[in-house]
Structure formats: C-alpha cells, structure tokens
C-alpha positions in Angstrom: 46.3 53.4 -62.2 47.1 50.2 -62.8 44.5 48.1 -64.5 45.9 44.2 -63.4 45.2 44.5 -59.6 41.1 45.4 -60.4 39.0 42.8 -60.1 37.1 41.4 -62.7 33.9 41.9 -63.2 32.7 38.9 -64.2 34.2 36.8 -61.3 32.8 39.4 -58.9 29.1 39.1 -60.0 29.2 35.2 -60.1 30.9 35.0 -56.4 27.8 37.2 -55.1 25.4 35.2 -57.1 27.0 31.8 -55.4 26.4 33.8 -52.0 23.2 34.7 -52.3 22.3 31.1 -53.9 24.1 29.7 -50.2 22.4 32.0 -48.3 18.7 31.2 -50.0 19.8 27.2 -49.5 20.7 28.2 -45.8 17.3 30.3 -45.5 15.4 27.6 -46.7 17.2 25.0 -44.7 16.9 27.0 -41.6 12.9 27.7 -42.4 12.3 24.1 -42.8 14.2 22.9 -39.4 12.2 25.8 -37.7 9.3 24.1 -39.2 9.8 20.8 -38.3 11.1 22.0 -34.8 7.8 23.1 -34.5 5.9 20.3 -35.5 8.1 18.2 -33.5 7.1 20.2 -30.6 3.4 20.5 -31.3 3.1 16.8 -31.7 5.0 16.7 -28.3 2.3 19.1 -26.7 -0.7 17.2 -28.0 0.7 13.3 -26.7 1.2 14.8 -23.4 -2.4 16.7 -23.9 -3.5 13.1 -24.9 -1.9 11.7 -22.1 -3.0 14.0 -19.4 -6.5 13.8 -20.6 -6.6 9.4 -20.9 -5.2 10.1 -17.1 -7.6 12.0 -16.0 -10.0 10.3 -17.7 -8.7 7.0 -15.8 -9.0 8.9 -12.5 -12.3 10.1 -13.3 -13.5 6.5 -14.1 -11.5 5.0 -10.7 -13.4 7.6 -8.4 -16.7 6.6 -10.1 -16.0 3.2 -9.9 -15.2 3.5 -6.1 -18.4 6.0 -5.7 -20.4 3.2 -7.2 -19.1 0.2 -5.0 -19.7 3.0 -1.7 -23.1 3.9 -3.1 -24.4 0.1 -3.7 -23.1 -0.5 0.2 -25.1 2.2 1.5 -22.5 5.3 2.0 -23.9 7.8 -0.5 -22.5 10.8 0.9 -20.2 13.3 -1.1 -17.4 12.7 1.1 -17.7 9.0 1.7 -14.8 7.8 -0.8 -12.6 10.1 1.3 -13.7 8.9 4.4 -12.7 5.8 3.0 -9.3 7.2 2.5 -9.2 8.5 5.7 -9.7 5.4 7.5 -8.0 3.6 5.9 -5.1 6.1 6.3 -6.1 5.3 10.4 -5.9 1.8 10.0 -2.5 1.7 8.5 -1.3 4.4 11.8 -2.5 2.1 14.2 -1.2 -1.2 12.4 2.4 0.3 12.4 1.6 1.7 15.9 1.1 -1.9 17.3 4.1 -3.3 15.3 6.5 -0.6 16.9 4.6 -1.5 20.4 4.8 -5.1 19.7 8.9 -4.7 19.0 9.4 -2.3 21.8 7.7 -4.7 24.2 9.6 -7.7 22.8 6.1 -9.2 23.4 6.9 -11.8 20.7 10.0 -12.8 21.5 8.8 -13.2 24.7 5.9 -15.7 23.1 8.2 -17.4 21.1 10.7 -17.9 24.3 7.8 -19.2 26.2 6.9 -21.5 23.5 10.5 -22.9 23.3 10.3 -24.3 26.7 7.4 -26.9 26.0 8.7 -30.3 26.0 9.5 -32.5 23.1 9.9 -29.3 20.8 6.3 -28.7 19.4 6.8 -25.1 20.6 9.3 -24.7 17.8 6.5 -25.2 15.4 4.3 -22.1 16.6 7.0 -20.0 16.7 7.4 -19.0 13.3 3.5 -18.3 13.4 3.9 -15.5 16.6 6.8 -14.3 14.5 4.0 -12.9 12.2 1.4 -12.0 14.7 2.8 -7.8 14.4 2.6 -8.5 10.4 -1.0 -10.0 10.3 -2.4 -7.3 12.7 -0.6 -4.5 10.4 -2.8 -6.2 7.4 -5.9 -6.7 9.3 -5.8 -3.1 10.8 -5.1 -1.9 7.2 -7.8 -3.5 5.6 -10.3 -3.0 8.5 -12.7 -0.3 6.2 -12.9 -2.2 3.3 -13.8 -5.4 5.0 -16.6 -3.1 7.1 -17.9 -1.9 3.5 -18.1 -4.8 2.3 -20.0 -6.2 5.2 -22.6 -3.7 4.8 -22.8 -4.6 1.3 -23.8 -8.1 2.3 -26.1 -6.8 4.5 -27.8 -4.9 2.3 -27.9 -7.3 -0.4 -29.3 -10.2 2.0 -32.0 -7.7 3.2 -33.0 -6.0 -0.2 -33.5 -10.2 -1.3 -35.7 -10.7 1.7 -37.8 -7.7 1.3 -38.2 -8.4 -2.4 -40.2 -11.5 -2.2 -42.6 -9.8 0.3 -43.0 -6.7 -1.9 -43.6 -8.4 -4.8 -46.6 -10.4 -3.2 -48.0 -7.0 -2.4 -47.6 -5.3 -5.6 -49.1 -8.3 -7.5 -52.2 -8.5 -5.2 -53.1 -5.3 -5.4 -52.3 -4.8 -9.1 -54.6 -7.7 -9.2 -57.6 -5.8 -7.3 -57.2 -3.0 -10.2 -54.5 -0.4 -8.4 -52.0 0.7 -10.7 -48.1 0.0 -10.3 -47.7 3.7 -8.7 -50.8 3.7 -6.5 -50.1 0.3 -5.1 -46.2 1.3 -4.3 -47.6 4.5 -2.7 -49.6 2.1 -0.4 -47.0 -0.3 0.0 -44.7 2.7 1.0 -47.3 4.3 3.3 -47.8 1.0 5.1 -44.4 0.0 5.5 -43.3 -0.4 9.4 -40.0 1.2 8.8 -37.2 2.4 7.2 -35.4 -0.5 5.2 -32.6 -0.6 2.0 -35.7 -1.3 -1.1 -38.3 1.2 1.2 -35.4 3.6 0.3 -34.7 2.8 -2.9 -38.5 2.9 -3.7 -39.0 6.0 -2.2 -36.2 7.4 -4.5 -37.9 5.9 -7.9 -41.2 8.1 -6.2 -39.3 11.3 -6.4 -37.7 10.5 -10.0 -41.0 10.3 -11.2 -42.8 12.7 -9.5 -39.8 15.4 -10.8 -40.3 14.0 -14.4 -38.5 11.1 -15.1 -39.8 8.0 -16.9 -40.7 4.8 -15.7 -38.3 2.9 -17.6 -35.3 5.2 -16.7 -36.9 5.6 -13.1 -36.4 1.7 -13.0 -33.1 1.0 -14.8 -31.5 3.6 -12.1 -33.2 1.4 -9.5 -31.1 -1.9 -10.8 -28.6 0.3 -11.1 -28.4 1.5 -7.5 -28.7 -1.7 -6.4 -27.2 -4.0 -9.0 -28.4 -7.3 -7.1 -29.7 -10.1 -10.1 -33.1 -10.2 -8.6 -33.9 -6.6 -8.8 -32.5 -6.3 -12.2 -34.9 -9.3 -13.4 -38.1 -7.7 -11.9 -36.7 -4.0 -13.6 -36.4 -6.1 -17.3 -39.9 -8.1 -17.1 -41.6 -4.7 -16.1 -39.9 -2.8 -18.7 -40.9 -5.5 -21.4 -44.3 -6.0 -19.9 -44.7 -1.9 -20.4 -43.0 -1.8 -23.6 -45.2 -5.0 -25.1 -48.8 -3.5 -23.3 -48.9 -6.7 -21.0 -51.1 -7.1 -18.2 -49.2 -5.6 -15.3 -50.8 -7.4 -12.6 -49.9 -10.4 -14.4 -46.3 -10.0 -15.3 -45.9 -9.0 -11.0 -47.8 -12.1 -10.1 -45.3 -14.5 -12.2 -42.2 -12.1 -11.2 -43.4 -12.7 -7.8 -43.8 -16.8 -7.8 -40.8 -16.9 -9.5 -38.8 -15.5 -6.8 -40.8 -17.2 -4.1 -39.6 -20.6 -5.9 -35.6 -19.5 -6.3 -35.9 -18.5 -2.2 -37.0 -22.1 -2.3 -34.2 -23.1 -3.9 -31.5 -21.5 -2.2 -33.0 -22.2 0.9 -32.5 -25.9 -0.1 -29.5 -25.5 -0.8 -27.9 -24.0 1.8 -29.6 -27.0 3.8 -28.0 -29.5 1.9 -25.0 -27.8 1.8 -25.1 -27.5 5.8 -23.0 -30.7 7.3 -20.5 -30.3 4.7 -19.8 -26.9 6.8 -20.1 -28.1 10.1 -17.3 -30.8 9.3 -14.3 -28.0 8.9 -16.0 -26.5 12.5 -16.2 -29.5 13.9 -12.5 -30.8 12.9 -10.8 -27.5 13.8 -12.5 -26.5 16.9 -14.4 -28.8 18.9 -12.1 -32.2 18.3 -9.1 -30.8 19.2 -10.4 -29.5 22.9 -12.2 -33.3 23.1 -8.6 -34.4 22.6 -7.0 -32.6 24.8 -9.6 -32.8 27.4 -9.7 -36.5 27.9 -5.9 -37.2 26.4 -3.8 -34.1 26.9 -3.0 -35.3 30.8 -1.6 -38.6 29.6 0.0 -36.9 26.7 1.6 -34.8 29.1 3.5 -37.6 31.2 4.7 -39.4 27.7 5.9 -36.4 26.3 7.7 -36.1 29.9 9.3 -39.6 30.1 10.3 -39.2 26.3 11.9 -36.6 26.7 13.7 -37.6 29.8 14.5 -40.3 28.2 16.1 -38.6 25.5 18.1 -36.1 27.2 22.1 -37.1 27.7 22.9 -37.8 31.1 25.4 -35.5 32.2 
C-alpha cells in the first residue's frame, strides 16, 4: 500500500474544522437575516396596524363630526347622515340628468343663438353666462341637501334665540316666588302651547335627570346639543351659580335681563344696518326695470339707427 497518496492527517482535521467554522459563520449569518427579516416585517405589520387604526380613527371622528352638524339641525335619526348621502347621491343624478337634457335639446345653443340676433351685440355678452346655465344647475342640484340642512339649522337657531328670552323671564319669576329650577321648568313645560326646538331640548334634560344624571352634566349636554352662544352662557352662569351656592332666582333674573338687552342690541342693529341692504336690492332689481320701462323704447330706436348706420351698404 502505498503510503504517499494517504492524506494527511493533519490537513484533513484543519479543512473540516475551517468547514464547520464557515458553516457556524453561515448559521449565524442566516439566523440573524431571519431575525431581522422578521423584525423588518413586524415593524411593517404594526405601521400598517398604526395606519389602519389613525384611519379608522379619522373616519370615526368624520361620521361624528357630520352626526353632530345633522343633530344640532334637527335630524337626529340613526340613518340621517346616510340619508344625507343619499340625497345627495339624488341630487348629483338629476343635475347630470338635466345637463344631458339640456345638451340633447341644444336648449342653450338655442339661447345663445337667440341672444346673438339682438342688435348692437349686447347679446354676445350673455352668452358666455347661458353657456353655464347646465353647469350652475349641476352645482345647485348637487348641493341642494346641504343647503336644506343648513337652512333648518338657521331655523332652529333663530327660534331656540327667541324662545330663550321668554323662558328665561319665566324661570326667573317663578324662581323668584320660591319654585325650584326643576319644578318651575316642569311648569314651564306643562304650560307650553306646543311643541318647539328648547321645549324639546328641555324635555330631554327632564328625562337625563329623572334616569340619574346630574345637573351639571344634564346642562353641559344641553349646550352641547345645541351649541348656540346664548344657551351655553345661561348653561355656565347656572353651573357657577350651583357650584358657588348662589341664589338661583337671582343668577336667572340677571341671565334673563342680560339677554333681553343683547336682543336689544341686535335688534338695533339690524335696523341700522337695514338701508345699507336695501341699496344692493334696489340697484340690481328695481332700477334696472325703471330704466327700461321709461328708456328702453327709445333705447330701442338708437340702438336701431346705429346700427343701421354701421352696417356696410352692399
């Protein structure tokens, strides 16, 4: 047997130690890339967990932002934000329906032809406004239920303001003969002739505390409701006149005169600021028909004669 071609001992052992010492280094390299693969991905999952959470969050806070604006106008049903949507929705169908009608009609180009054929060219000035009648009823019939929300809003606002000052006046007199502020809002409420915006709001402020809640909270979820400055004046001067052991019938009685005198003062000035509106109606409605009452028959024969004038003779 020859002994030359056998390999040596030595050199064997050190070759496996240098592959096992590469395969622990790969091992280890391979652990620590699995690892960071994996922390890589975990920090992956928990942005988008983060993300999708802040979104939901948003659309959470969106929904009762739009409950809220839908509540304070008087639409407190479940469903009313998507009857908003709904309408809406409607509103955009029929805008685009009476474009389509308007184009298939040629109803404005049929204006603006009409228009072209007045004399001394003043119909070329209305014609770029006709051009955007389909456009301005696509907007108008788009933004129809907002503008009817918002309305009611208004409406509710102006009434719950007038009601106040005439509720206030009762509470403080009969605070003043020695009813508490529950007793002589049960009266008030009993005596009221109908069903208005604060006789509702009231009556919900009676159930909150007959099912437990306190006065103070009872009241701050009135101002709430109805987030009008007013009723979020007379919810703060009662809650410090409870919290500091005032006199009620006191605190209601200068609540009460105080409004009283700010109707005053709106009501002032809303008449001082009267002529300065009826200018712009004035200018813009009845002037022009003056004008062309008494002036638009003569108007009519210069614009003629100019514009005969004008024209090449052929």
């Amino acid at each position: 047997m020859d002994l030359e071609n056998e390999p040596d001992p030595v050199l064997t052992l050190a070759m496996m130690q240098l592959l096992i010492f590469f395969l622990i280094v790969a091992a280890v390299a391979l652990t620590g890339l699995l690892v960071k693969i994996s922390f890589a991905r975990r920090q992956t999952m928990r942005r988008l967990d983060d993300a999708i959470t802040d979104s939901l969050k948003t659309a959470r806070v969106e929904a009762s932002w739009l409950t809220r604006w839908l509540s304070r106008a008087g639409y407190r049903d479940p469903a009313a934000a998507f009857w908003l949507f709904a309408a809406t929705a409607g509103g955009v169908a029929i805008g685009l329906l009476a474009f389509w009608l308007l184009h298939l009609t040629q109803a404005v180009a049929l204006m603006a032809q009409s228009l072209s054929g007045l004399p001394g060219g003043f119909g070329e000035l209305f014609i770029g406004i006709v051009s955007l009648a389909p456009w301005f009823l696509l907007c108008v019939a788009t933004a129809a239920p907002v503008l009817v929300v918002r309305a009611a809003r208004r409406e509710r606002i102006a009434s719950i303001e007038r009601e106040l000052t005439i509720t206030l006046e009762l509470l403080a007199t009969t605070a003043e003969a020695g009813l508490g502020f529950d007793s002589a809002l049960a009266r008030i409420q009993e005596s009221a002739p109908s069903i208005t915006p604060l006789s509702e709001e009231l009556e919900i402020y009676q159930r909150d505390v007959l099912a437990g809640v306190s006065r103070l909270h009872a009241l701050r979820q009135i101002a709430k409701r109805i987030d009008v400055s007013t009723v979020t004046i007379f919810v703060s001067a009662l809650a410090q006149a409870e919290q500091a052991g005032a006199s009620l019938a006191e605190t209601l009685r200068i609540q009460a005169n105080d409004l009283r005198d700010r109707r005053k003062m709106q009501a002032l000035i809303q008449a001082q600021s009267l002529p300065v509106k009826l200018v712009f109606p004035l200018v813009i409605c009845f002037l022009p028909g003056l004008f062309f009452s008494t002036l638009g028959p003569a108007l009519h024969q210069l614009i003629k004669v100019v514009d005969g004038a004008l024209r090449p003779v052929r």
